[in-house]
CHARMM-style PDB file with segment names, atoms N, HN, CA, C and O in Angstrom:
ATOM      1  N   UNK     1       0.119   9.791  -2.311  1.00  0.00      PROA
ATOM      2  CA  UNK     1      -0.479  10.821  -1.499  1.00  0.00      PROA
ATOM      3  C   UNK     1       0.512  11.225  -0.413  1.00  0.00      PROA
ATOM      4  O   UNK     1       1.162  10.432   0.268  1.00  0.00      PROA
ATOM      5  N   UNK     2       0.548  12.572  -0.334  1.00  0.00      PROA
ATOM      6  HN  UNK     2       0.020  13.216  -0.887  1.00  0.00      PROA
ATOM      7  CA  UNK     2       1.383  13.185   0.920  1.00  0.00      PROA
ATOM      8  C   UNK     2       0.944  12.659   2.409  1.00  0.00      PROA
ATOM      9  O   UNK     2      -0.108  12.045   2.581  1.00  0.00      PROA
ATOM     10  N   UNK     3       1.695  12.909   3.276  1.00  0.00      PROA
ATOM     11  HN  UNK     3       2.550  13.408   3.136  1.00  0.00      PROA
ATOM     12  CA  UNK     3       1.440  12.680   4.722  1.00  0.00      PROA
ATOM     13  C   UNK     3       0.451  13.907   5.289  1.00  0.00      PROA
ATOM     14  O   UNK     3       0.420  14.891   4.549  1.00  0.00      PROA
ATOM     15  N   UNK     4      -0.052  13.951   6.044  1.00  0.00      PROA
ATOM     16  HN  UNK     4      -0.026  13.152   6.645  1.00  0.00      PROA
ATOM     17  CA  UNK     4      -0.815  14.961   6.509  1.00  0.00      PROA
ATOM     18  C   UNK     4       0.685  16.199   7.052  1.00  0.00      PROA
ATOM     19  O   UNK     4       0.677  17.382   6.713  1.00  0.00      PROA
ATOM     20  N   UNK     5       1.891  15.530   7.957  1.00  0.00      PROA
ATOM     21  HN  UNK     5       1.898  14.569   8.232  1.00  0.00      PROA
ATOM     22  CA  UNK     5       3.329  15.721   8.559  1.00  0.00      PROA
ATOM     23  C   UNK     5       3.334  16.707   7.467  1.00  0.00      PROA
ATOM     24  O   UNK     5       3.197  17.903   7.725  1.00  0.00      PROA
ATOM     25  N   UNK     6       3.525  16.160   5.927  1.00  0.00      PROA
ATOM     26  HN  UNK     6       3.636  15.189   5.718  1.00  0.00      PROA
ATOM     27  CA  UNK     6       4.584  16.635   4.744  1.00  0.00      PROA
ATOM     28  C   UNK     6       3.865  17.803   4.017  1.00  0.00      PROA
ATOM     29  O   UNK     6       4.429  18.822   3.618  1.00  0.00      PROA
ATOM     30  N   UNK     7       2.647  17.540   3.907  1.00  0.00      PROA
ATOM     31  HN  UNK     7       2.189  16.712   4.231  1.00  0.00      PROA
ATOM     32  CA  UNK     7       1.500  18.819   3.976  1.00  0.00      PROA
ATOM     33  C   UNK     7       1.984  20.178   4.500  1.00  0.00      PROA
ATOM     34  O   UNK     7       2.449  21.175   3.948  1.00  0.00      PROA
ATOM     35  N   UNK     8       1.658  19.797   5.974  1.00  0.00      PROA
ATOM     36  HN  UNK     8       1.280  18.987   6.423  1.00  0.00      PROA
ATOM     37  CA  UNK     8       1.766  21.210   6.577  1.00  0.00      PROA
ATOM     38  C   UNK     8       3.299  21.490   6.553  1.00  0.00      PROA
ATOM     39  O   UNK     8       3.673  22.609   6.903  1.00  0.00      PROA
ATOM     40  N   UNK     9       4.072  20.701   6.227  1.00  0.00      PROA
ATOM     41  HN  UNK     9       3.768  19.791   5.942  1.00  0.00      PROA
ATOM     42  CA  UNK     9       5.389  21.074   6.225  1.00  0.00      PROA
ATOM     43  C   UNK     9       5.694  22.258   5.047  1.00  0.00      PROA
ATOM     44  O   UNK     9       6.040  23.432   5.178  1.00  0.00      PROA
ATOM     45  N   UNK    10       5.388  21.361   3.722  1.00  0.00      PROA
ATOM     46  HN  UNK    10       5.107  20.407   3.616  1.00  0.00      PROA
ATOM     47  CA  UNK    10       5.168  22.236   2.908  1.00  0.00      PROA
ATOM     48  C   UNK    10       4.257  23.714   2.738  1.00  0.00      PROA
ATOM     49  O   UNK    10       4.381  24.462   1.768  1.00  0.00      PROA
ATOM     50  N   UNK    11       3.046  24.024   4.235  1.00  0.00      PROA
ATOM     51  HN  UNK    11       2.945  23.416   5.023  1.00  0.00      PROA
ATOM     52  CA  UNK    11       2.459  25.176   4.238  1.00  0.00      PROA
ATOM     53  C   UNK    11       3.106  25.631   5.048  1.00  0.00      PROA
ATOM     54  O   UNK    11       2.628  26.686   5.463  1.00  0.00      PROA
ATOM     55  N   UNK    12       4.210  25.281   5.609  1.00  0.00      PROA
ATOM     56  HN  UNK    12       4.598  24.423   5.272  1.00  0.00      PROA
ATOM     57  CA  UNK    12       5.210  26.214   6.746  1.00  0.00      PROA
ATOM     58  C   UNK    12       5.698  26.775   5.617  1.00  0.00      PROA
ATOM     59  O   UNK    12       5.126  27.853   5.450  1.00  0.00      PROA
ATOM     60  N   UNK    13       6.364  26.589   4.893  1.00  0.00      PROA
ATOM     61  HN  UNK    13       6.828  25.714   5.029  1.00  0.00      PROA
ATOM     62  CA  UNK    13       7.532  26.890   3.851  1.00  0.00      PROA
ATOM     63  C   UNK    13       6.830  28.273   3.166  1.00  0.00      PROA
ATOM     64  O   UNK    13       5.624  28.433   2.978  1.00  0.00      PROA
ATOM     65  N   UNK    14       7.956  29.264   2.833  1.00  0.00      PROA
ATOM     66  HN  UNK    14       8.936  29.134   2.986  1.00  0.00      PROA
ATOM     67  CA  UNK    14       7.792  30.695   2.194  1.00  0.00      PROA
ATOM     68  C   UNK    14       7.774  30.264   1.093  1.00  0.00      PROA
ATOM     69  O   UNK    14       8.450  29.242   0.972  1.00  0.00      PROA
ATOM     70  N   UNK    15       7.101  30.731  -0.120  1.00  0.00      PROA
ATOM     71  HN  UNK    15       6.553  31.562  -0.022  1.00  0.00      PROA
ATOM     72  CA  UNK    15       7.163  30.650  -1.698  1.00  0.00      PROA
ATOM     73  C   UNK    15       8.860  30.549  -2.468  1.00  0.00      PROA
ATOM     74  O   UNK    15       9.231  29.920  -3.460  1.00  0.00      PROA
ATOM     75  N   UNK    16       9.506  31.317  -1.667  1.00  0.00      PROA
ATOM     76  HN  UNK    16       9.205  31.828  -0.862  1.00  0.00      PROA
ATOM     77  CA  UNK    16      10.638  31.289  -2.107  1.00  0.00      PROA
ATOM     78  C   UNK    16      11.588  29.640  -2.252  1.00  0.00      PROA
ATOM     79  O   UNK    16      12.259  29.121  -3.144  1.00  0.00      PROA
ATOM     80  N   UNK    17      11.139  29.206  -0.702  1.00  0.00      PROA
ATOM     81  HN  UNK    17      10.595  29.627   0.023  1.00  0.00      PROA
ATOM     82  CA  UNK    17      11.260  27.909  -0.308  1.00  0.00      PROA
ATOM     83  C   UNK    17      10.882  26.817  -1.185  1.00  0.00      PROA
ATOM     84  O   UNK    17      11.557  25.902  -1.658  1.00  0.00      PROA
ATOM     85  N   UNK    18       9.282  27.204  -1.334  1.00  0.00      PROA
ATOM     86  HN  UNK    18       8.734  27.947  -0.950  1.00  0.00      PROA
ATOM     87  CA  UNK    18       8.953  25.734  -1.809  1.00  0.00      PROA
ATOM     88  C   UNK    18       9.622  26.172  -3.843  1.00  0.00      PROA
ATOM     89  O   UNK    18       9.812  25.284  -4.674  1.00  0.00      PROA
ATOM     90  N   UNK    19       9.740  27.046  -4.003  1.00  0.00      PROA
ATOM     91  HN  UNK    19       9.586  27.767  -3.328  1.00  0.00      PROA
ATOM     92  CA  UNK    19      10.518  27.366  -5.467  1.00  0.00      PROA
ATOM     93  C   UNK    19      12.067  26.750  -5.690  1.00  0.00      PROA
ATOM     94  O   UNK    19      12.530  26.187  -6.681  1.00  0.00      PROA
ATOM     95  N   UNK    20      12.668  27.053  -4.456  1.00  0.00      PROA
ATOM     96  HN  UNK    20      12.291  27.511  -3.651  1.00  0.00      PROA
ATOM     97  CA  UNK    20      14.023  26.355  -4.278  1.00  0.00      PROA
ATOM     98  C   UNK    20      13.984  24.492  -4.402  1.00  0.00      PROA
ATOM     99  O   UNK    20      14.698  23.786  -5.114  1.00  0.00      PROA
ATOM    100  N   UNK    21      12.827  24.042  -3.385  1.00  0.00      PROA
ATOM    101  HN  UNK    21      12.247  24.615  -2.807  1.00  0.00      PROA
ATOM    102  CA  UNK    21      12.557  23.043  -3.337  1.00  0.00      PROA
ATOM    103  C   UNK    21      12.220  22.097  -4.760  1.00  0.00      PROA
ATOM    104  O   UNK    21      12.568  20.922  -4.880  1.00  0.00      PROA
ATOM    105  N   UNK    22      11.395  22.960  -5.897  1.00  0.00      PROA
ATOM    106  HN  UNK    22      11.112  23.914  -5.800  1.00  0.00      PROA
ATOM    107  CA  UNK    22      11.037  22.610  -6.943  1.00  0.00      PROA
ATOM    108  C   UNK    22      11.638  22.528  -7.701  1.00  0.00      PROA
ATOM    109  O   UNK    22      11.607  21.576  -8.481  1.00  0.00      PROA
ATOM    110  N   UNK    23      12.650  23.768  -7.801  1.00  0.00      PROA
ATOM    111  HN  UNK    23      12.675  24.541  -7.167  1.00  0.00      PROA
ATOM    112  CA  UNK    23      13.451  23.504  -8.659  1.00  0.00      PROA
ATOM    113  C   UNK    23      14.853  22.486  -8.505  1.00  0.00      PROA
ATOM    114  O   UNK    23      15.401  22.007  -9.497  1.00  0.00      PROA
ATOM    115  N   UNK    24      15.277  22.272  -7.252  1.00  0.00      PROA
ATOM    116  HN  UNK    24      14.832  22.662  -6.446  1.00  0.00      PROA
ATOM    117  CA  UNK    24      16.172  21.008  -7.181  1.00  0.00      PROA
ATOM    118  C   UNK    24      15.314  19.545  -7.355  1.00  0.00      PROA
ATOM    119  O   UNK    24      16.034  18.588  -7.642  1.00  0.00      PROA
ATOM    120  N   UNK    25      14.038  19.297  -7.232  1.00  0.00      PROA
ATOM    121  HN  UNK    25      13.453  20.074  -6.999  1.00  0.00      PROA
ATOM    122  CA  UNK    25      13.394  18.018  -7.875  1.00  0.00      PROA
ATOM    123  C   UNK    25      13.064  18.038  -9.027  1.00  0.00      PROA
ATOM    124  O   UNK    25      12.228  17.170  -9.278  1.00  0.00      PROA
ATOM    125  N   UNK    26      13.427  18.820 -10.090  1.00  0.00      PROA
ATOM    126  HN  UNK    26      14.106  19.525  -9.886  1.00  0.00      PROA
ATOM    127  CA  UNK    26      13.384  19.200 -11.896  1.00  0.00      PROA
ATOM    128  C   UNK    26      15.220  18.714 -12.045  1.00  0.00      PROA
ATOM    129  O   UNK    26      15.630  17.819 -12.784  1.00  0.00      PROA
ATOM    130  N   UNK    27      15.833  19.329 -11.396  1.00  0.00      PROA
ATOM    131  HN  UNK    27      15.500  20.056 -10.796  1.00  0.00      PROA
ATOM    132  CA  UNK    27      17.504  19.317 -11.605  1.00  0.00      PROA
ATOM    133  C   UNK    27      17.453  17.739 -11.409  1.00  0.00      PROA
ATOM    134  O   UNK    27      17.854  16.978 -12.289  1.00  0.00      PROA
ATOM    135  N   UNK    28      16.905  17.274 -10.128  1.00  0.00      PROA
ATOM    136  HN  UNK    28      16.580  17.893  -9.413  1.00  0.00      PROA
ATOM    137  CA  UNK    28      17.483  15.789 -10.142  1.00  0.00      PROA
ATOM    138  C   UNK    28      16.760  14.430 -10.952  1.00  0.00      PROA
ATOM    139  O   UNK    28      17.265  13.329 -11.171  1.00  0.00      PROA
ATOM    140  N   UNK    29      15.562  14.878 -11.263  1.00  0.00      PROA
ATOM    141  HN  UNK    29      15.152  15.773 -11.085  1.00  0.00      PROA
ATOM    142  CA  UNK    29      14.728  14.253 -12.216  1.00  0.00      PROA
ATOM    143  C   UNK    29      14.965  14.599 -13.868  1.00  0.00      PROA
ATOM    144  O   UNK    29      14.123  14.053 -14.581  1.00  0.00      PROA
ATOM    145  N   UNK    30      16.000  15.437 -14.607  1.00  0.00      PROA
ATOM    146  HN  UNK    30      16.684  15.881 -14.028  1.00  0.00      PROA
ATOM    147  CA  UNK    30      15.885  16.079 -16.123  1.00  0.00      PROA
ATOM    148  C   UNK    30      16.849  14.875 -16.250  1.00  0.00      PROA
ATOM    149  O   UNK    30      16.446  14.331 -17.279  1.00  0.00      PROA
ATOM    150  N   UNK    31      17.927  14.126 -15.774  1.00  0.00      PROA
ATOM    151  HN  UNK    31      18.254  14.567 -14.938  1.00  0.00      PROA
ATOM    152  CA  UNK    31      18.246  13.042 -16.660  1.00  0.00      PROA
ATOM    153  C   UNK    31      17.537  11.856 -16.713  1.00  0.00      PROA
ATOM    154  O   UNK    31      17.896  11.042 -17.564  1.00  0.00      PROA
ATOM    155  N   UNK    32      16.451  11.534 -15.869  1.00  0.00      PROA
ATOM    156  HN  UNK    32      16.159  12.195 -15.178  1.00  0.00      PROA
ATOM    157  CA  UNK    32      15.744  10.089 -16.110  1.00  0.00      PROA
ATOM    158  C   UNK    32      14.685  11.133 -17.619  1.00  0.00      PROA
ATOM    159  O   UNK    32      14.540  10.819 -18.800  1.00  0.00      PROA
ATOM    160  N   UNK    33      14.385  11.836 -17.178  1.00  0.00      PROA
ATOM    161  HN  UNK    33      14.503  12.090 -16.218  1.00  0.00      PROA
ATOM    162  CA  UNK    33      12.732  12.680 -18.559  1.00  0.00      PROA
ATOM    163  C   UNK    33      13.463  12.427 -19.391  1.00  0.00      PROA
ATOM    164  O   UNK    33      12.877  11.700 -20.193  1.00  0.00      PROA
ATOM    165  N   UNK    34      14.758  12.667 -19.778  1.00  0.00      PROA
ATOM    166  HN  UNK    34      15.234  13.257 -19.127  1.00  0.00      PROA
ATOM    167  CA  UNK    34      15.687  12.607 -21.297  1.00  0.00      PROA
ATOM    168  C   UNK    34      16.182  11.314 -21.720  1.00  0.00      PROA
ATOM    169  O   UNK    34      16.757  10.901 -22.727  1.00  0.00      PROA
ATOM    170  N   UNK    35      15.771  10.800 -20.619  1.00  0.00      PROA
ATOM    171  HN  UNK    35      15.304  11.135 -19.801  1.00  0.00      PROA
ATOM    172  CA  UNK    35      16.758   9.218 -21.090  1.00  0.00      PROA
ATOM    173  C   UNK    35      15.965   8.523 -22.192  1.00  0.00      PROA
ATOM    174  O   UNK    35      14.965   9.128 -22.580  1.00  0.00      PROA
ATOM    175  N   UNK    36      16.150   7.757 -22.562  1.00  0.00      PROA
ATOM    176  HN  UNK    36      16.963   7.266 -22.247  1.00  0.00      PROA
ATOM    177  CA  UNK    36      15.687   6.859 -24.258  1.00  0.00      PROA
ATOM    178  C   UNK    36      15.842   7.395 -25.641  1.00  0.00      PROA
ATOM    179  O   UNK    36      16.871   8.024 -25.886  1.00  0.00      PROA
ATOM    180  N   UNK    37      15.199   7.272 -26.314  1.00  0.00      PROA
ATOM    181  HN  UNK    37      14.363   6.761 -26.115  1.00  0.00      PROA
ATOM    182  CA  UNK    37      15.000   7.411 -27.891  1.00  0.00      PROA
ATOM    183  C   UNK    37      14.343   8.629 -27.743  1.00  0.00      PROA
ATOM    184  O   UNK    37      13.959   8.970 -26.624  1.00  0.00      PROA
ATOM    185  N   UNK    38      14.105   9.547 -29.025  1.00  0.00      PROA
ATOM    186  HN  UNK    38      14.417   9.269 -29.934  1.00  0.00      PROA
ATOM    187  CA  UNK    38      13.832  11.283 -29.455  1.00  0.00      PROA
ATOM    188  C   UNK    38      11.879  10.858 -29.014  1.00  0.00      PROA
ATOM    189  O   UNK    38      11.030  11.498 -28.393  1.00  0.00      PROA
ATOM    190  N   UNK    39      11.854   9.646 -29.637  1.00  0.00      PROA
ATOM    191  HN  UNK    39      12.544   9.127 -30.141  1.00  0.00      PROA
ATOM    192  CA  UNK    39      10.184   9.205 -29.577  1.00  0.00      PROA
ATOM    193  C   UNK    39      10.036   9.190 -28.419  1.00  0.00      PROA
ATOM    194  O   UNK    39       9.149   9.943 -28.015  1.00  0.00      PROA
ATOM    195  N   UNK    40      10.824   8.334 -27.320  1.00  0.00      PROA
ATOM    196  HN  UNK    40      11.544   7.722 -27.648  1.00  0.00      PROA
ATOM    197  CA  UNK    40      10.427   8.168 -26.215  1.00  0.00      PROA
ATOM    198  C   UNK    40      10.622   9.222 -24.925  1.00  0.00      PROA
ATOM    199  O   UNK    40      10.244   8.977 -23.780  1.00  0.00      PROA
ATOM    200  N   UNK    41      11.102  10.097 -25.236  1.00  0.00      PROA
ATOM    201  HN  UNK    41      11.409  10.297 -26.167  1.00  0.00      PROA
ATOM    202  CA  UNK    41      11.516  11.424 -24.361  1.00  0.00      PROA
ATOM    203  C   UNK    41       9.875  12.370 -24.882  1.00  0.00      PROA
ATOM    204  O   UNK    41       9.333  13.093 -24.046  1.00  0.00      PROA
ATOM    205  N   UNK    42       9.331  12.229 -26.169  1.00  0.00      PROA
ATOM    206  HN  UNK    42       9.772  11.642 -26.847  1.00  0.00      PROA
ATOM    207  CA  UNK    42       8.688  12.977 -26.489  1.00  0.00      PROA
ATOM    208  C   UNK    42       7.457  12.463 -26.013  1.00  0.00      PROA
ATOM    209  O   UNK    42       6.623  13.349 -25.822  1.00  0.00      PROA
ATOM    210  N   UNK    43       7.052  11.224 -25.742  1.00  0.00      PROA
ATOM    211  HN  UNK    43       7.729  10.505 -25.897  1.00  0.00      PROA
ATOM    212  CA  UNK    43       5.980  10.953 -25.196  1.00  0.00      PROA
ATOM    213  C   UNK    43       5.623  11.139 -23.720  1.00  0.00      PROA
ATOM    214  O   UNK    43       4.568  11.470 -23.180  1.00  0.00      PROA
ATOM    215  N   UNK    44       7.067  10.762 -23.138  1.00  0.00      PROA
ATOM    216  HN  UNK    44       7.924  10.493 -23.577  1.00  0.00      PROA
ATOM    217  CA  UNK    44       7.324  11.303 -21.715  1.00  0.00      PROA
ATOM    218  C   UNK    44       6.549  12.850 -21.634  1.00  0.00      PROA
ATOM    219  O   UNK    44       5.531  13.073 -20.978  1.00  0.00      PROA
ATOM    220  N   UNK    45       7.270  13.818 -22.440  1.00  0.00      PROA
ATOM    221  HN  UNK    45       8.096  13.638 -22.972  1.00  0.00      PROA
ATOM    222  CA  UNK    45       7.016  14.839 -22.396  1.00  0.00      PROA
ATOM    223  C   UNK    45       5.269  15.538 -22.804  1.00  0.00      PROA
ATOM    224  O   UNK    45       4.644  16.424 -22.222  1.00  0.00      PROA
ATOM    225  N   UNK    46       4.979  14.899 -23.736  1.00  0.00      PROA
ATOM    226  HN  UNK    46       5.487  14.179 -24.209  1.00  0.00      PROA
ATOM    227  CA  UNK    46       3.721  14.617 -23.822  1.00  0.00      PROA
ATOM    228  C   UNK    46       2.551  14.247 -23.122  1.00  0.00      PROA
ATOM    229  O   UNK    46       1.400  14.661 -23.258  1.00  0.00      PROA
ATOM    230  N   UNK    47       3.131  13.204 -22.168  1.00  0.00      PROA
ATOM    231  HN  UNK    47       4.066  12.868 -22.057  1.00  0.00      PROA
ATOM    232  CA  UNK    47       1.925  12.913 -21.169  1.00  0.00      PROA
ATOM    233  C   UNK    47       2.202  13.988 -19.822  1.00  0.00      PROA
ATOM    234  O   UNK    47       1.279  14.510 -19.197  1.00  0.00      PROA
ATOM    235  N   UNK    48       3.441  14.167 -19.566  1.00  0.00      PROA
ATOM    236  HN  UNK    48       4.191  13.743 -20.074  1.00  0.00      PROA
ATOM    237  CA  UNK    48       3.538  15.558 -18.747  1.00  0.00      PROA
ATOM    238  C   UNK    48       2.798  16.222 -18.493  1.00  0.00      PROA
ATOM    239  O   UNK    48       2.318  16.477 -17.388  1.00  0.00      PROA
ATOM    240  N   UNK    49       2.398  16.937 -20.268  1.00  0.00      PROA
ATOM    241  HN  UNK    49       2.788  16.731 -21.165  1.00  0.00      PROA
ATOM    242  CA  UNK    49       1.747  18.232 -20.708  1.00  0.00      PROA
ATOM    243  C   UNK    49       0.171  17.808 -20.318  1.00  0.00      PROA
ATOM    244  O   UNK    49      -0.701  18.454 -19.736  1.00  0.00      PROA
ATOM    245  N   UNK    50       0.165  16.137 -21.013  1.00  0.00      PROA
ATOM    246  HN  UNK    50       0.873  15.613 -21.486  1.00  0.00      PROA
ATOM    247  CA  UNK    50      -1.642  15.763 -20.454  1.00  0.00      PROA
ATOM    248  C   UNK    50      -1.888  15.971 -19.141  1.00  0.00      PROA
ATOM    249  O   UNK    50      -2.707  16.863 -18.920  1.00  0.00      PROA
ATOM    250  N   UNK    51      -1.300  15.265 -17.942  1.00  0.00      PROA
ATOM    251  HN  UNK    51      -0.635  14.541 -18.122  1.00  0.00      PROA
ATOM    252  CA  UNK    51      -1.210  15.319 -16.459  1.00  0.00      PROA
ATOM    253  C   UNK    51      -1.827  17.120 -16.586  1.00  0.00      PROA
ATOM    254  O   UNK    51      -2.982  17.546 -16.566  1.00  0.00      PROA
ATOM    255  N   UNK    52      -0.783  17.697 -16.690  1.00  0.00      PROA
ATOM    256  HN  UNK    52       0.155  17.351 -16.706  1.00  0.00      PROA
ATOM    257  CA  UNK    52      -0.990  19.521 -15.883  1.00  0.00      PROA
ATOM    258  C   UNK    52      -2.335  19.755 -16.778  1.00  0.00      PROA
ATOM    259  O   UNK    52      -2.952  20.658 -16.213  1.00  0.00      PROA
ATOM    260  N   UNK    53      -2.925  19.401 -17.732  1.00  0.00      PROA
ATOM    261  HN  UNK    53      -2.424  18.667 -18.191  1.00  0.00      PROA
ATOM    262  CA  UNK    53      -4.077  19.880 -18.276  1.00  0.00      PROA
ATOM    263  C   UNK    53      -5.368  19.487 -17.539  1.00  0.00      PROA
ATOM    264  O   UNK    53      -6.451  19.972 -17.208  1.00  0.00      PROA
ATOM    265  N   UNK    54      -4.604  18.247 -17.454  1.00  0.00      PROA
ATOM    266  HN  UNK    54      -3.725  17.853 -17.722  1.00  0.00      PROA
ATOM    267  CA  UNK    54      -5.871  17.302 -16.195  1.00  0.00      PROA
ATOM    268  C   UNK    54      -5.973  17.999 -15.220  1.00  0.00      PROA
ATOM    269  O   UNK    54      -7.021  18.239 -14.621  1.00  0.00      PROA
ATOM    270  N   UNK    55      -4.899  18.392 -14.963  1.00  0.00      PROA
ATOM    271  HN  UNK    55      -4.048  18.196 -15.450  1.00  0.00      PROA
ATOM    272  CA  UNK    55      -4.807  18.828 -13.106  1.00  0.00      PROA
ATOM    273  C   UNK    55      -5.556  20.308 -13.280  1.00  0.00      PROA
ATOM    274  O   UNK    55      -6.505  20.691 -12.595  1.00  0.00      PROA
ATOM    275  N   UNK    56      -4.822  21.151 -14.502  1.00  0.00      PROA
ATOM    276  HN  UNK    56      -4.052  20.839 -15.059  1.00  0.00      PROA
ATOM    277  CA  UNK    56      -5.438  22.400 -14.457  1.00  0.00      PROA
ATOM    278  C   UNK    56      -7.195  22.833 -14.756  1.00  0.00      PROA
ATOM    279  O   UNK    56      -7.832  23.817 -14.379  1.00  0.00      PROA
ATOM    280  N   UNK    57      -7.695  21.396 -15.755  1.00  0.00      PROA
ATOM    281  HN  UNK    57      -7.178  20.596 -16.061  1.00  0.00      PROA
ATOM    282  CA  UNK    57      -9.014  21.726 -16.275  1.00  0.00      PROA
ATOM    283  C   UNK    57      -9.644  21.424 -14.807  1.00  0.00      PROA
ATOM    284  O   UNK    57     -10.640  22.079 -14.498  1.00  0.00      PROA
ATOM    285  N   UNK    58      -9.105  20.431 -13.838  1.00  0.00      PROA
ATOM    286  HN  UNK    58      -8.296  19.899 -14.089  1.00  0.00      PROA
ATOM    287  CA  UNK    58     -10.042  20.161 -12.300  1.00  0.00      PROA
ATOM    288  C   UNK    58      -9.874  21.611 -11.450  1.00  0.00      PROA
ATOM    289  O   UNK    58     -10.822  22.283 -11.042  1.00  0.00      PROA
ATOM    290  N   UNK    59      -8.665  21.885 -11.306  1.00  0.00      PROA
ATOM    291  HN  UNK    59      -7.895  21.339 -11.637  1.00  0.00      PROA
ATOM    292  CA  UNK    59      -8.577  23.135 -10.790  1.00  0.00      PROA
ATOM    293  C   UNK    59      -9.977  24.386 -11.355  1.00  0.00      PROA
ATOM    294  O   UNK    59     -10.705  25.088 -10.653  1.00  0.00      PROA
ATOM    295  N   UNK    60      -9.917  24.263 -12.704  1.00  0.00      PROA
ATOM    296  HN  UNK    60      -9.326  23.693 -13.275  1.00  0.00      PROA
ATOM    297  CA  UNK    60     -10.467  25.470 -13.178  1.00  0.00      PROA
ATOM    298  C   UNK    60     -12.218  25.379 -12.819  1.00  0.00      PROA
ATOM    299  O   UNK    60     -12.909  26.388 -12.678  1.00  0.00      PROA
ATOM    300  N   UNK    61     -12.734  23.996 -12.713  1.00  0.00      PROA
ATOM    301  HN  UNK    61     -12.174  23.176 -12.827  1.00  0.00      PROA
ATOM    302  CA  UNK    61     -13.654  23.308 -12.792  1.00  0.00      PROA
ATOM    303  C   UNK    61     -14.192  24.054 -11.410  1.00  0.00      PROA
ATOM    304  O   UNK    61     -15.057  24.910 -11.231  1.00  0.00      PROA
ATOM    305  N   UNK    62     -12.977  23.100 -10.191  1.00  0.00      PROA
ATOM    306  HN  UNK    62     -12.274  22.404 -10.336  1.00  0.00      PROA
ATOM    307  CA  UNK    62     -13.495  23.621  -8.814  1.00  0.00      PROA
ATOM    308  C   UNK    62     -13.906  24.802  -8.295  1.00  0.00      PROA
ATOM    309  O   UNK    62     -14.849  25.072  -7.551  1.00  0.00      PROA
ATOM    310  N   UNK    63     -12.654  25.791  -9.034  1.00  0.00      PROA
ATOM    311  HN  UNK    63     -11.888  25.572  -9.638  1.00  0.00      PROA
ATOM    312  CA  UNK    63     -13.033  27.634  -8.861  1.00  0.00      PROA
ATOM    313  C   UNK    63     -13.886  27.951  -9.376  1.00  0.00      PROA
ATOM    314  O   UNK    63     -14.364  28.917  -8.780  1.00  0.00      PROA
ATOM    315  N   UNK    64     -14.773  27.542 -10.741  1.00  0.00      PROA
ATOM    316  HN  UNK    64     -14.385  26.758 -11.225  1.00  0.00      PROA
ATOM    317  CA  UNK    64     -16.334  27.845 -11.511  1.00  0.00      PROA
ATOM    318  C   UNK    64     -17.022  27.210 -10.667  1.00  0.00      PROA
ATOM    319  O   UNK    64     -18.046  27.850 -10.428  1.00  0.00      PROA
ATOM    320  N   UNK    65     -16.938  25.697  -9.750  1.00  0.00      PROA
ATOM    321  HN  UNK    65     -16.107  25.176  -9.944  1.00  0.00      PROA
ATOM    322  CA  UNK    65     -17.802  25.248  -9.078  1.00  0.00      PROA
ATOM    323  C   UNK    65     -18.339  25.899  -7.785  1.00  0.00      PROA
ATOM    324  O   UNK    65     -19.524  25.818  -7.462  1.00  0.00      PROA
ATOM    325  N   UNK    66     -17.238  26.661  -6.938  1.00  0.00      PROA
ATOM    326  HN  UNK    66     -16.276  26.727  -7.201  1.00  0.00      PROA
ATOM    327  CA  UNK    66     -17.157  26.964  -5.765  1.00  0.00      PROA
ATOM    328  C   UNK    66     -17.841  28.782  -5.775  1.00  0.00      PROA
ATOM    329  O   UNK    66     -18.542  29.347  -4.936  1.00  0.00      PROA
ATOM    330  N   UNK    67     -17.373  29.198  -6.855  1.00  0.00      PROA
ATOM    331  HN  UNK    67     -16.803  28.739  -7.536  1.00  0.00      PROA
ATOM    332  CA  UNK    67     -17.729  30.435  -7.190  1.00  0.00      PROA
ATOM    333  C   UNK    67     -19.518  30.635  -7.504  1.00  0.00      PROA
ATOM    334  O   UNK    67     -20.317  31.537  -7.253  1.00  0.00      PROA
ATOM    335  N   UNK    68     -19.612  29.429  -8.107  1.00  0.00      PROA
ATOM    336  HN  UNK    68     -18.963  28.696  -8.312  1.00  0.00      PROA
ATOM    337  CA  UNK    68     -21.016  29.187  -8.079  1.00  0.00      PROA
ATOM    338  C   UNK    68     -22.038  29.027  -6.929  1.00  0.00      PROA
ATOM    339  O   UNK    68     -23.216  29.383  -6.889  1.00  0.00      PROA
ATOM    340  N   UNK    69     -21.327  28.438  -6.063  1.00  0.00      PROA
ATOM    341  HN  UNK    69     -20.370  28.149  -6.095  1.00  0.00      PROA
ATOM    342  CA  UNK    69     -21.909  28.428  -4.653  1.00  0.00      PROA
ATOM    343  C   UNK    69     -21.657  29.524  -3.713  1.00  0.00      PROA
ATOM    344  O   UNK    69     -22.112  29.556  -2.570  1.00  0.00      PROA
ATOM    345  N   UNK    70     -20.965  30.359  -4.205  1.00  0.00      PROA
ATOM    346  HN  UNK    70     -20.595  30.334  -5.134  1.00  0.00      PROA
ATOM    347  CA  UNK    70     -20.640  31.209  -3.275  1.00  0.00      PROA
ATOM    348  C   UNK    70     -21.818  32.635  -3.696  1.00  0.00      PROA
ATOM    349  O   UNK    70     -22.022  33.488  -2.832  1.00  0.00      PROA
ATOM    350  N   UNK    71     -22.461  32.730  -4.987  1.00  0.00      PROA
ATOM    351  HN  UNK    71     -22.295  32.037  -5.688  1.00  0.00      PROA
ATOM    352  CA  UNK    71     -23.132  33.383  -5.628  1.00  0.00      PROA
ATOM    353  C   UNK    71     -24.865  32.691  -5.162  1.00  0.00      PROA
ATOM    354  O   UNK    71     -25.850  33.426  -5.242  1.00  0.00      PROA
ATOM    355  N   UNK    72     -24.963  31.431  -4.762  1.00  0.00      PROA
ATOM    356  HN  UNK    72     -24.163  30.835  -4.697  1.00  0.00      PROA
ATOM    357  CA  UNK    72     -26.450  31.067  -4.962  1.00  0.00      PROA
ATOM    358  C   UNK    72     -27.078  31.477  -3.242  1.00  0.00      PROA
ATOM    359  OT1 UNK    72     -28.268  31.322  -2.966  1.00  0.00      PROA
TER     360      UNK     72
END
């Protein structure tokens, strides 16, 4: 979990910023994701894809949830 500090740090930051930011923690993290066997890069990559589905089906969940309350 973030700091409350590292939070708002990150809501100071322009889009452009936190894009710069993202993309140098992909650059310095793509040789550990590739490291091992074709199997083991692919499972890496695999549970990746599970994580953002997780993250995105809660996301999608909260905006049908909130939207719902905002309607009753």
């Amino acid at each position: 979990m973030l700091s409350p500090e590292t939070l708002e740090a990150y809501r100071q930051m322009t889009p452009s910023e936190r894009l710069v930011l993202t993309l140098a923690m992909m650059k310095e993290s793509e040789p550990y994701l590739l490291l091992g066997s074709s199997a083991q890069v692919s499972r890496k990559f695999q549970r990746i894809n599970e994580q953002n589905d997780e993250r995105n089906s809660a996301m999608l969940s909260q905006l049908a949830r909130s939207q719902r309350l905002d309607h009753d």
